[in-house]
TIDREN-568070 format. One line per 8 residues: their letters; for each residue x, y, z of N, C-alpha, C. Coordinates in Angstrom, 3 decimals. Layout:
<atoms>
a) X Y Z X Y Z X Y Z; ...
</atoms>
This chain:
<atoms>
xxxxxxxx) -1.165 12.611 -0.387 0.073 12.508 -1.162 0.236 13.700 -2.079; 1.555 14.261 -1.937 1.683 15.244 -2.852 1.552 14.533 -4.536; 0.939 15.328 -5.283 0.910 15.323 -7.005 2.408 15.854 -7.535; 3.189 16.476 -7.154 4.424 16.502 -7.802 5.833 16.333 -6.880; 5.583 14.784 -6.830 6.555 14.154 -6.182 7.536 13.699 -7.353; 8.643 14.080 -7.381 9.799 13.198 -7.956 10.052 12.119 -8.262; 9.574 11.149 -9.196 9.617 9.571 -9.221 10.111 9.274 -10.695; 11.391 8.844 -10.645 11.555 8.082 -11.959 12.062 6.727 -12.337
xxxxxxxx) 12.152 5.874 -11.362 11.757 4.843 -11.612 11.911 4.308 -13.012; 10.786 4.388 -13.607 10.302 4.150 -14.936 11.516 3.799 -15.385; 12.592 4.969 -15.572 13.884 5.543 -16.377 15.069 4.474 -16.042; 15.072 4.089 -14.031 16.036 3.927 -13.542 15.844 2.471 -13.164; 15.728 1.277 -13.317 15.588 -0.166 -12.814 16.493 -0.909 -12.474; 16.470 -2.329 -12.376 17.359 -3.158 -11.378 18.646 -3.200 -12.287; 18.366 -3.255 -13.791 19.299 -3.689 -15.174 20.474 -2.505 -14.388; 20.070 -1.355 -14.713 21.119 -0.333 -14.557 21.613 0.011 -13.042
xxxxxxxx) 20.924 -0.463 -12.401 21.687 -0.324 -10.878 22.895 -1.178 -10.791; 22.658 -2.435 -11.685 23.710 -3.049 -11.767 24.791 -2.446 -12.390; 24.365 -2.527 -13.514 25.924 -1.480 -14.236 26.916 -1.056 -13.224; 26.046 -0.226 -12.245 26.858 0.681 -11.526 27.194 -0.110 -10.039; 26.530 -1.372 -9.428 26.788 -1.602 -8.180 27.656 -2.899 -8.083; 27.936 -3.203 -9.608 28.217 -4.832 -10.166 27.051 -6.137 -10.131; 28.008 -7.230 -10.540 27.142 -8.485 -10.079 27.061 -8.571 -8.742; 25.489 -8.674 -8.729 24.807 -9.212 -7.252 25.290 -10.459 -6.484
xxxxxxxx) 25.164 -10.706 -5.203 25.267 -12.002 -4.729 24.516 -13.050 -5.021; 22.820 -12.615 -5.135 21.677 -13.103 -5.720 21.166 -12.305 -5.889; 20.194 -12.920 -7.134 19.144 -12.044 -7.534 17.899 -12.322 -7.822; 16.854 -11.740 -8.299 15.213 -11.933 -8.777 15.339 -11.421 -9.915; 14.207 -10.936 -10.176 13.475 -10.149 -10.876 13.041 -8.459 -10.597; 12.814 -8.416 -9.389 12.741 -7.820 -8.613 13.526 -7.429 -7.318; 15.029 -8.064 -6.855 15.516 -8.006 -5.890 17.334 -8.389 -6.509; 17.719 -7.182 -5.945 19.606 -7.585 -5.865 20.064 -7.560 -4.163
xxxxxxxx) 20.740 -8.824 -4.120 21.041 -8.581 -3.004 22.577 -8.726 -3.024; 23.723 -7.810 -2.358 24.953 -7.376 -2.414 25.672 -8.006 -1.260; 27.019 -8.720 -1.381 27.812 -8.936 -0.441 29.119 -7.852 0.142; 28.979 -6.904 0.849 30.078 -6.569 1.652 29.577 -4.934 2.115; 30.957 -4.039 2.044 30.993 -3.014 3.348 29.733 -2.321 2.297; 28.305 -1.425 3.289 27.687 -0.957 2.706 28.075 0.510 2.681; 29.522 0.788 3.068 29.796 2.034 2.490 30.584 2.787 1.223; 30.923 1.055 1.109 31.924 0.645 -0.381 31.121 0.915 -1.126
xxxxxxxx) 29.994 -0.190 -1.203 28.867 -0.101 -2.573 28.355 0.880 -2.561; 27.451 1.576 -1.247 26.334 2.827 -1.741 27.640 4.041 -2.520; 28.490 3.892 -2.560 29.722 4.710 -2.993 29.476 4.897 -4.279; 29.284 3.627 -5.066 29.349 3.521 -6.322 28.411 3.871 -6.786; 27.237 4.360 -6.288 26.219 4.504 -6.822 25.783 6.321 -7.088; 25.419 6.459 -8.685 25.808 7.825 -9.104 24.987 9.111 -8.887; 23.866 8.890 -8.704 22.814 9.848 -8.331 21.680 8.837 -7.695; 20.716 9.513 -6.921 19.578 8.951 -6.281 18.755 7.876 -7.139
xxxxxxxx) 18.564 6.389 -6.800 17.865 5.872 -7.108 16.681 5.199 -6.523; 17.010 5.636 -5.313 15.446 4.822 -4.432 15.028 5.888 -3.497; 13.493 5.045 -3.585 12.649 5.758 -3.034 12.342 5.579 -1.379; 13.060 4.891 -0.776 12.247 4.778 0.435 13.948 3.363 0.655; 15.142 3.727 2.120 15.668 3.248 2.760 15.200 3.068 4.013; 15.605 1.338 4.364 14.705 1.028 5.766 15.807 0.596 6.283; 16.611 0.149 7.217 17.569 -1.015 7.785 17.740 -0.444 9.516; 18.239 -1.839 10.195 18.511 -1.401 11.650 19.933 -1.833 11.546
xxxxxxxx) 21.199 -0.961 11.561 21.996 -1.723 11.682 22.975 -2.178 13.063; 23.731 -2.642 13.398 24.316 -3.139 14.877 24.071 -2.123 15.463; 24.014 -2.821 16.809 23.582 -1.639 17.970 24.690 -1.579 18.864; 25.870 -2.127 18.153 26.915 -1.770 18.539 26.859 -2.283 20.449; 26.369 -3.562 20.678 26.146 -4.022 22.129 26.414 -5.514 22.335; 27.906 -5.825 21.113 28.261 -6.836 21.544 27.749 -8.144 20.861; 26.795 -8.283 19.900 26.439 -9.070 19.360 26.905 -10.219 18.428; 27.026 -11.102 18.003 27.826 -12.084 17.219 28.512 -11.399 15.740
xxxxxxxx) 27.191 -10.616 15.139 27.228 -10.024 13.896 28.319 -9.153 14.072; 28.693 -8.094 15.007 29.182 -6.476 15.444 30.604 -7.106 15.853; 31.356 -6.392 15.662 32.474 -5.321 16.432 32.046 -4.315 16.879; 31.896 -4.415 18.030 31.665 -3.233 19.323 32.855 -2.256 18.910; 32.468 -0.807 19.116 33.642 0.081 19.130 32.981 1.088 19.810; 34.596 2.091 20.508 34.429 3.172 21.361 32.837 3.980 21.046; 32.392 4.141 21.773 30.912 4.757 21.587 30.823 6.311 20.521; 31.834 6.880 20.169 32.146 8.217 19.994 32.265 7.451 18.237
xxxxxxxx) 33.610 6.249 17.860 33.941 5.974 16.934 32.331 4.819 16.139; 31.548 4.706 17.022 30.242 3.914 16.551 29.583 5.004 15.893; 29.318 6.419 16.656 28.690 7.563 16.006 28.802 7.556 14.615; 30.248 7.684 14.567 30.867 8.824 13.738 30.696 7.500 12.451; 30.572 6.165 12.732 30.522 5.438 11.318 29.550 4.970 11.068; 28.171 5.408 12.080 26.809 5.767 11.744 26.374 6.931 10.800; 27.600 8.003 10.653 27.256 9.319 10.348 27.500 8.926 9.063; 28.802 8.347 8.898 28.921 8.413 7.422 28.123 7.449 6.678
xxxxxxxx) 27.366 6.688 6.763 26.677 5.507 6.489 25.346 5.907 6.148; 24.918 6.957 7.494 23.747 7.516 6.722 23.725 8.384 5.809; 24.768 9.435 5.806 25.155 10.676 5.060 24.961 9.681 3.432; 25.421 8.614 3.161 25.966 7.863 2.180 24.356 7.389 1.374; 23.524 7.186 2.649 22.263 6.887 2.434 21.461 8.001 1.211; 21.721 8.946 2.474 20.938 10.585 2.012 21.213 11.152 0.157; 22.551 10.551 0.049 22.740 10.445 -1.463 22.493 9.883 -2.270; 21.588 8.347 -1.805 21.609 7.874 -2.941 19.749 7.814 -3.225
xxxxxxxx) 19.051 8.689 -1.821 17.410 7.973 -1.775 16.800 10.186 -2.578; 16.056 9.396 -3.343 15.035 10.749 -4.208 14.805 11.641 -3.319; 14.703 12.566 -3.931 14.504 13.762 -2.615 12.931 13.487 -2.562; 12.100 12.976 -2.917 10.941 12.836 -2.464 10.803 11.552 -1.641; 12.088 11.197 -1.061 12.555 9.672 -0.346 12.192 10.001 0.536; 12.363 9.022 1.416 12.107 8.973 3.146 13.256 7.679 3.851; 13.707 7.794 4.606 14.502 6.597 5.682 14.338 6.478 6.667; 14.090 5.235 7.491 13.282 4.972 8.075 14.683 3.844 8.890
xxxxxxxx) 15.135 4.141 10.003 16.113 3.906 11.147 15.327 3.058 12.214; 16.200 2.000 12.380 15.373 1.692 13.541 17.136 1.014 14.510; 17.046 1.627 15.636 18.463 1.396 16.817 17.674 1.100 17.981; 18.263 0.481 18.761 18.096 0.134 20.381 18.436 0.447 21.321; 18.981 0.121 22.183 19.790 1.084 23.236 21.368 0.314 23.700; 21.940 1.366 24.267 23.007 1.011 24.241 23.628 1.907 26.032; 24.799 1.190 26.423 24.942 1.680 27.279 26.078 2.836 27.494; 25.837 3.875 28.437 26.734 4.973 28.275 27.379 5.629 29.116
xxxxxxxx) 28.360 4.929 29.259 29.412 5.285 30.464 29.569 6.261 31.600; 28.598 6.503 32.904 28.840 7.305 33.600 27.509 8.054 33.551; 26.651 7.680 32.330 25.197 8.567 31.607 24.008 7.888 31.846; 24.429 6.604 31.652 22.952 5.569 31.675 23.287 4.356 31.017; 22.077 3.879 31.737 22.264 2.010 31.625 21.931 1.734 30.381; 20.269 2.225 29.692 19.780 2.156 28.623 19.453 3.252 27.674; 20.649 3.791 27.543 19.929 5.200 26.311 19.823 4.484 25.085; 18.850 5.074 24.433 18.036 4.732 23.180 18.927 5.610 22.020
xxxxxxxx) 19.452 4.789 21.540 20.427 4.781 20.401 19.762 6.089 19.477; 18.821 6.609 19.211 18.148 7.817 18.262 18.568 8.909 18.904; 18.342 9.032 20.299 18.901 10.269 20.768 20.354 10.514 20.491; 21.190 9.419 20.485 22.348 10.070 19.615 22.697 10.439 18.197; 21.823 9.796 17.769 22.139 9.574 16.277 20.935 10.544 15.365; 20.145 10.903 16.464 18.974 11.514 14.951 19.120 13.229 14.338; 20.199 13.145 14.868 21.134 14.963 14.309 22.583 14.651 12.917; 22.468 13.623 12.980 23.767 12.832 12.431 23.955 12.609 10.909
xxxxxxxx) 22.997 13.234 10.153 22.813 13.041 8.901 21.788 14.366 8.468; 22.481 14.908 6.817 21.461 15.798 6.386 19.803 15.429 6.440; 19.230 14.285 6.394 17.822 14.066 6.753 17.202 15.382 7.270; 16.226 14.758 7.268 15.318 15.806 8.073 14.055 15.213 9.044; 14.184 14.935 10.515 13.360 14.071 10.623 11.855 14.789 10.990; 11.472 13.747 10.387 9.705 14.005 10.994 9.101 13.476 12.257; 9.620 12.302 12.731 9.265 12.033 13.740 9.860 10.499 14.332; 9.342 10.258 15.761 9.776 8.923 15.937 8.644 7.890 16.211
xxxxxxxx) 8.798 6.771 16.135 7.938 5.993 16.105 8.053 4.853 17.331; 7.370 4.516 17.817 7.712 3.813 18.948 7.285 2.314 18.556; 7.968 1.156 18.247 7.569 0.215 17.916 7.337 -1.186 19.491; 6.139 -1.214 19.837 5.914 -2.029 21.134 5.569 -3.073 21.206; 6.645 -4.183 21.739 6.009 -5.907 21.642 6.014 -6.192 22.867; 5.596 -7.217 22.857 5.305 -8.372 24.125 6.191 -9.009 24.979; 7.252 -9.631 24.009 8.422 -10.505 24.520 9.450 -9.633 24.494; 10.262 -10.186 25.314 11.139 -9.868 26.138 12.052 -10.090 27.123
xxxxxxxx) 13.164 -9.156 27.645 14.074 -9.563 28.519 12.666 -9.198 29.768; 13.153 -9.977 30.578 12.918 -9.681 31.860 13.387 -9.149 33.257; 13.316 -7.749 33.723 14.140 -7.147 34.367 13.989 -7.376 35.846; 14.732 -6.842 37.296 13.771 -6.572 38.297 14.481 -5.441 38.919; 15.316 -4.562 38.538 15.515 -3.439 39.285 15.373 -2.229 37.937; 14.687 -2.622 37.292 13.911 -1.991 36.149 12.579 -2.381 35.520; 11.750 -1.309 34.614 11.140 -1.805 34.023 11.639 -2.832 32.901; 10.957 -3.918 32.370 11.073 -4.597 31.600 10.978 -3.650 30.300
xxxxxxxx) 11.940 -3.823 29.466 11.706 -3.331 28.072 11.395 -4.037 27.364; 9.991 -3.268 26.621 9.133 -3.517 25.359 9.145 -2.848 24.771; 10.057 -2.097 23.978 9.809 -1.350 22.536 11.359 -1.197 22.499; 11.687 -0.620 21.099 12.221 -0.063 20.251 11.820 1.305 19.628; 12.644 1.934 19.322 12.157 3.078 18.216 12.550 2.894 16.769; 12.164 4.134 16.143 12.111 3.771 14.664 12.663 5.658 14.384; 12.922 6.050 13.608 12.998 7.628 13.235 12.932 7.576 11.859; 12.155 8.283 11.679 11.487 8.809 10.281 11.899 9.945 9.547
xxxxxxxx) 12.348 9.686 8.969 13.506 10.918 8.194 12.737 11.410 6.752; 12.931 12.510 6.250 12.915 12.650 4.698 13.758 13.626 4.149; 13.831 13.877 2.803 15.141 14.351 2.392 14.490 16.208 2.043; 13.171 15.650 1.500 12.581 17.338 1.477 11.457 17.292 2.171; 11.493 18.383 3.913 10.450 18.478 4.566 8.933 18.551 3.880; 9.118 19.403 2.744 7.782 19.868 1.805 7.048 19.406 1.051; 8.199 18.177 1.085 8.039 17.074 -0.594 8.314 15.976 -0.507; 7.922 15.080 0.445 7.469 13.642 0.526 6.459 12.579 0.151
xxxxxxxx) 7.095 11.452 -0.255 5.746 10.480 -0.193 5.387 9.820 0.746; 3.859 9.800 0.796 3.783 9.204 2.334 2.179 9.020 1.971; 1.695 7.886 2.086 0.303 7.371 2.142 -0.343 6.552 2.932; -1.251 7.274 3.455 -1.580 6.618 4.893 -2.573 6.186 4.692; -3.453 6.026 3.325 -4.362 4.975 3.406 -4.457 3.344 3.640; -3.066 2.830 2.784 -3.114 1.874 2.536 -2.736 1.227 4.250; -2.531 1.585 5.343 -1.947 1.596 6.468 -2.907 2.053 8.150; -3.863 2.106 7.386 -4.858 2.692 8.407 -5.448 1.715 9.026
xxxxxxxx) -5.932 1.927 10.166 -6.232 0.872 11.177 -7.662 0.647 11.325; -8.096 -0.690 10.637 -9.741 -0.607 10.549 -10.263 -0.491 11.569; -10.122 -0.971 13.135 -10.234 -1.157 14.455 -10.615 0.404 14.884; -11.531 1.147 14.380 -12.492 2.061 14.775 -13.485 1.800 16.006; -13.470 2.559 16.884 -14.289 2.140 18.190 -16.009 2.961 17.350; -16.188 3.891 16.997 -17.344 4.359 16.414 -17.191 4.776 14.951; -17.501 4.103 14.100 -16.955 3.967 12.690 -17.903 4.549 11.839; -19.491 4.701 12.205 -20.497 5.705 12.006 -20.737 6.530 12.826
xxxxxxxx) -19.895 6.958 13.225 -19.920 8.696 14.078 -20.265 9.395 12.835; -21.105 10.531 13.101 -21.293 11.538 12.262 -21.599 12.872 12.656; -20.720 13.938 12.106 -20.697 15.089 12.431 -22.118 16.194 11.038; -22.255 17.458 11.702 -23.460 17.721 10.767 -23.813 16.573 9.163; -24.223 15.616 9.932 -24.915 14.579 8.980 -24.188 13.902 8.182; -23.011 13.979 8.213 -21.992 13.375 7.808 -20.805 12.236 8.811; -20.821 11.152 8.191 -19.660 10.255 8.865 -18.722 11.076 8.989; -18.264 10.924 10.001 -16.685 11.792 10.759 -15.625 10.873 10.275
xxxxxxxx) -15.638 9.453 10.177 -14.092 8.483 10.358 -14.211 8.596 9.318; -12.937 8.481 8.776 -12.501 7.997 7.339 -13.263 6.278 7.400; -13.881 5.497 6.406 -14.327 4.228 5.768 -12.775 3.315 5.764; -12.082 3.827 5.773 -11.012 3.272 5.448 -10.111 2.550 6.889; -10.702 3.811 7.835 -10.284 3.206 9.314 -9.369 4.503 9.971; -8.662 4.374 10.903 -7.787 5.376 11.454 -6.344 5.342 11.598; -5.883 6.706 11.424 -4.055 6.761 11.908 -3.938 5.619 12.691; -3.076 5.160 12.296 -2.017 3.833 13.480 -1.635 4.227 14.531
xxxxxxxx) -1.361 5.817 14.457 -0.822 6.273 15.241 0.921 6.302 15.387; 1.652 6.903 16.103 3.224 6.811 16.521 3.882 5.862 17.115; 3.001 4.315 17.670 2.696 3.668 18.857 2.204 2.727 18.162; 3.229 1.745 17.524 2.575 0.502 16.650 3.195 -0.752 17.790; 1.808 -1.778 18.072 2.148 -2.207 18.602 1.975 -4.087 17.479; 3.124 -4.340 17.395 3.595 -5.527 16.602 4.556 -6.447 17.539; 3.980 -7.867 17.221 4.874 -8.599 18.374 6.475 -8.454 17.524; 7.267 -9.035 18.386 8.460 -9.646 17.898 8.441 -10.725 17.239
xxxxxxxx) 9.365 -10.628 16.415 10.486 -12.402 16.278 10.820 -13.341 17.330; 9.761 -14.142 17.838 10.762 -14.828 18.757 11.070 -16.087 18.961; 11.919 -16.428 19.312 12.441 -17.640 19.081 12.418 -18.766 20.398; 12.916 -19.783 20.391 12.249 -20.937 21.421 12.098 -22.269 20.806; 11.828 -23.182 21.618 11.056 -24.434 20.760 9.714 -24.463 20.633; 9.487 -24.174 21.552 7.679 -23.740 21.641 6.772 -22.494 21.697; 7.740 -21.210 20.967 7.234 -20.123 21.284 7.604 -19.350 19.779; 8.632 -20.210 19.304 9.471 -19.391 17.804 8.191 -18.825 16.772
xxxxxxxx) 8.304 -17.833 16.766 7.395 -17.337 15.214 7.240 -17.582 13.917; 6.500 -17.968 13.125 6.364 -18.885 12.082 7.545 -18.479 11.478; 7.636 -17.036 11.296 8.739 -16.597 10.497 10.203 -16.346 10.853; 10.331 -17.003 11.674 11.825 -17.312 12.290 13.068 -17.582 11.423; 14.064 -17.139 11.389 14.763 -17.664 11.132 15.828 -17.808 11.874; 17.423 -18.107 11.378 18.778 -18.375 12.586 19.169 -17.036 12.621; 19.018 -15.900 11.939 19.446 -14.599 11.834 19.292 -14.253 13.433; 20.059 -13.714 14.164 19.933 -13.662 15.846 18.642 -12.199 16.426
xxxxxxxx) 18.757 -11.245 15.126 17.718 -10.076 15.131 16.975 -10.021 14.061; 16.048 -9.963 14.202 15.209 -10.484 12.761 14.081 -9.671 12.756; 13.559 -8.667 11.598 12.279 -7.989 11.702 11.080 -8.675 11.326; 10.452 -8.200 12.140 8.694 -8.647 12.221 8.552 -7.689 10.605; 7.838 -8.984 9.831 7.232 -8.366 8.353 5.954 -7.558 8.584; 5.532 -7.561 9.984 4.203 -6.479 9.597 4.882 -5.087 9.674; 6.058 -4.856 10.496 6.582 -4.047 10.499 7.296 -3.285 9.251; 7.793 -3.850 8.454 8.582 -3.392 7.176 7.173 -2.956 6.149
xxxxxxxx) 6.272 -4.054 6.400 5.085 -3.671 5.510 4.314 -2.702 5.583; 4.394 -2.233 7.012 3.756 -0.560 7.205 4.701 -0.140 6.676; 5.803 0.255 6.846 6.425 1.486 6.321 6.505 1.347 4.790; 6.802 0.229 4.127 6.753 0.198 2.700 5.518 0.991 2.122; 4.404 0.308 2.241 2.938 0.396 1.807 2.945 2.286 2.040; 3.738 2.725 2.886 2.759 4.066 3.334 4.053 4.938 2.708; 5.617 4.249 2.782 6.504 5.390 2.279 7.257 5.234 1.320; 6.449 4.169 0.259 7.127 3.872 -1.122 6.309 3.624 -2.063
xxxxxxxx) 6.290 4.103 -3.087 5.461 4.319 -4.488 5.207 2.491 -4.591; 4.331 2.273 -5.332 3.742 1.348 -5.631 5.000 0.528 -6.790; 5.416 1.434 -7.307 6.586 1.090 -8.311 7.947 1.457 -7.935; 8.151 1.612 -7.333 9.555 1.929 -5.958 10.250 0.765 -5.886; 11.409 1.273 -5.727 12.679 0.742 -5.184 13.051 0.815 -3.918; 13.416 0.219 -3.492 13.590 -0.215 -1.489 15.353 -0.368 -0.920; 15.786 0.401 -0.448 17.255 0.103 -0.250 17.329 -0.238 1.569; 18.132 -1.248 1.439 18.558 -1.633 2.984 19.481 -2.079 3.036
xxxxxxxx) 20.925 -1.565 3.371 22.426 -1.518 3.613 22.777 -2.646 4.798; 21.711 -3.017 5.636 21.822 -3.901 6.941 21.085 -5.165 6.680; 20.865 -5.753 5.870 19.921 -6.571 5.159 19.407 -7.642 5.625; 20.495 -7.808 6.325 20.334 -9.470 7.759 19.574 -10.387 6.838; 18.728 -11.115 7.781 18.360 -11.806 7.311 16.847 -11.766 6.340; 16.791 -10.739 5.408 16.064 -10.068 4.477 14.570 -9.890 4.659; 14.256 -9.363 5.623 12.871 -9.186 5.336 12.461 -7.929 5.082; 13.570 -7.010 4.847 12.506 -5.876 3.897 12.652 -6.490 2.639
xxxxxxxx) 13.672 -7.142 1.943 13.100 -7.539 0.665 12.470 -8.517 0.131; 12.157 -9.166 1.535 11.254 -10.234 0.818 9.815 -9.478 0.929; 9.421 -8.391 1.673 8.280 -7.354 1.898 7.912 -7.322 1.082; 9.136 -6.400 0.322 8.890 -5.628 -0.646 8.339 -6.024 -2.129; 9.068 -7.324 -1.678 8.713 -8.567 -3.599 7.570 -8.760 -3.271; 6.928 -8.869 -1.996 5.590 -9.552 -1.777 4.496 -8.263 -2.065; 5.105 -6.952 -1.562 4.229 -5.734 -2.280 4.639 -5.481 -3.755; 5.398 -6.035 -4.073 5.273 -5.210 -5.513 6.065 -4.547 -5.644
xxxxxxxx) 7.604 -4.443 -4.768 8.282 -3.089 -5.065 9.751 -3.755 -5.563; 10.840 -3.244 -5.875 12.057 -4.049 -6.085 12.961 -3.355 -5.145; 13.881 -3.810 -4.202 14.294 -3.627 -3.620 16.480 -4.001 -3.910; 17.041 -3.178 -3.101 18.802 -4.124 -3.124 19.020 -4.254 -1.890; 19.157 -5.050 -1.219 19.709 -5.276 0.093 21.182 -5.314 -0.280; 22.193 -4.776 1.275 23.444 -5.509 1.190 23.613 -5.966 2.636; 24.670 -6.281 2.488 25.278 -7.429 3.976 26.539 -7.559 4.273; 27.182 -7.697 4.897 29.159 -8.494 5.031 29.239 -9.440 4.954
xxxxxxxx) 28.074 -10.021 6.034 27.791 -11.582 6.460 26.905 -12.297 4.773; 27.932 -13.432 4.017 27.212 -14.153 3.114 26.499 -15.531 4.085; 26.661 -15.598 5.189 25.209 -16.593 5.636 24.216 -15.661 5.839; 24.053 -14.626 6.366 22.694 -14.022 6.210 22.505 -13.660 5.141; 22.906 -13.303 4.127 22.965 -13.100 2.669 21.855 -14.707 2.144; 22.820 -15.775 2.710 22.033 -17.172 2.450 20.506 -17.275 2.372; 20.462 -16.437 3.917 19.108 -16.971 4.569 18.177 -16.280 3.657; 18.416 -14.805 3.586 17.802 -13.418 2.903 17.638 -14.393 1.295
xxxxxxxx) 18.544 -14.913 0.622 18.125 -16.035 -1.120 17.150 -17.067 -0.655; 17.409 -17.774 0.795 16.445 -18.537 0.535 14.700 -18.204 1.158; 14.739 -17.424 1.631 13.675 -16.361 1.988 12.685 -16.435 0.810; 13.393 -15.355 0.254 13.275 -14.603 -1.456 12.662 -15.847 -2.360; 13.356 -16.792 -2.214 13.527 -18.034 -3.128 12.391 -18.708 -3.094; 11.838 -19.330 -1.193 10.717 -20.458 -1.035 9.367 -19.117 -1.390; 9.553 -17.945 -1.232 8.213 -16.869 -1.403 7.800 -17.021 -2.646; 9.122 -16.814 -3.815 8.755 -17.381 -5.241 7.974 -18.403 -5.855
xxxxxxxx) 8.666 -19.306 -4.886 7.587 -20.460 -5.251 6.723 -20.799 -4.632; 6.279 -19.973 -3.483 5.107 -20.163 -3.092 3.970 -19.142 -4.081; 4.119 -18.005 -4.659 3.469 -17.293 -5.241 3.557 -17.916 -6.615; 4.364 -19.072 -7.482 4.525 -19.728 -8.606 3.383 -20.699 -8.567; 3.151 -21.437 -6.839 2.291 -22.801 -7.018 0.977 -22.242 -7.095; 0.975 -20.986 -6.352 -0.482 -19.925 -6.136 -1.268 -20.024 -7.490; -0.352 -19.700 -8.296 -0.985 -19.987 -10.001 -1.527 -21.038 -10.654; -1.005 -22.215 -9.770 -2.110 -23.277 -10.614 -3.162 -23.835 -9.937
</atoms>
């Protein structure tokens, strides 16, 4: 981790984000969560206050949540959405995209939504991440798809936070290897690598994941919790414009960080309070 990373925090908290973003839909202590267009609100907001944006938003393929639009006019209100992002996260920020694929007229059945979009915003990316689960559609004049991507952005190539201890993979095949008389592995364990393999959300009567909810796309929390832990200060703020059904901010309350989600949809807004809400009191009963 760089030593002169940009963090002020301290200065900037949930009190005064309000000032500027209004009353929340709900709130914590630690968490505002916002009802409507997330290009209205991040608008209002006056200089950079967070450290680390995560969200996947529609993949623009027809879904209950989406209005599908011309593939050209989906770009272009991806562009401004992130551009909108890029203004409001620390230049020692990072954003962290995650799209699916989509289909492209005359081009392909399944292009992966990053290849259009990862030129589309001042960012700067560092890399992509391949996120690989288990479940799935099932194809037969294709491979079956198991993954998603992720793209990893930051605002200054030179000057990021990024900590890969807390994120390292104890699952060492020789963990006392030693080079001239010295252990070679880090104690701590190894890179995860680009190639995280985390199941899905999935749903069923007999197959649903503890952490299910009615939200129709829903992120796996080990997933939000790597990227938090490794690309947000311990005292960080967490922004996610696509908020669904909230699990970067319920992550984030559970690490320690404060986060604002927003949304259009006030039932996923619902789900995302009562999320937030039963975690509270599960970490309230923890105490006695």
């Amino acid at each position: 981790m760089s030593e002169t990373l940009e963090h002020l925090n301290d200065e900037f908290q949930l009190n005064e984000i309000k000032t500027q973003l209004g009353e929340p839909y709900f709130e914590t202590d630690n968490t505002l969560l916002y009802e409507g267009d997330c290009n209205q609100i991040m608008s209002l907001v006056e200089q950079p206050i967070f450290d680390l944006a995560v969200t996947s938003p529609p993949y623009n393929i027809g879904k209950v949540y989406e209005n599908t639009l011309p593939l050209s006019e989906y770009i272009s209100w991806c562009e401004k959405w992130m551009s909108q992002i890029y203004d409001t996260v620390y230049s020692s920020g990072s954003f962290w995209l995650n799209v699916g694929y989509v289909n492209v007229t005359d081009k392909g059945k399944a292009v992966p939504l990053p290849y259009l979009l990862w030129d589309k915003s001042p960012f700067y990316m560092i890399q992509e991440v391949v996120w690989n689960y288990s479940a799935g559609v099932a194809t037969k004049r294709s491979f079956s798809p198991r993954n998603e991507k992720f793209i990893w952005y930051v605002k200054d190539s030179s000057n990021y936070y990024f900590d890969l201890d807390p994120v390292r993979d104890p699952n060492v095949k020789y963990p006392n290897q030693k080079k001239n008389g010295k252990v070679k592995v880090n104690q701590l364990g190894k890179n995860p690598s680009d190639v995280w393999q985390i199941p899905k959300v999935t749903s069923g009567k007999n197959r649903a994941s503890k952490e299910r909810t009615t939200h129709p796309a829903q992120f796996p929390s080990a997933v939000i919790e790597r990227i938090i832990k490794s690309c947000c200060p311990k005292d960080g703020i967490v922004l996610d414009p696509f908020v669904g059904s909230g699990t970067s901010c319920v992550v984030a309350e559970q690490l320690g960080r404060k986060s604002v989600g927003i949304d259009l949809r006030s039932e996923y807004l619902d789900i995302a309070a009562r999320r937030l809400q039963a975690d509270r009191d599960d970490s309230e009963q923890s105490l006695f």
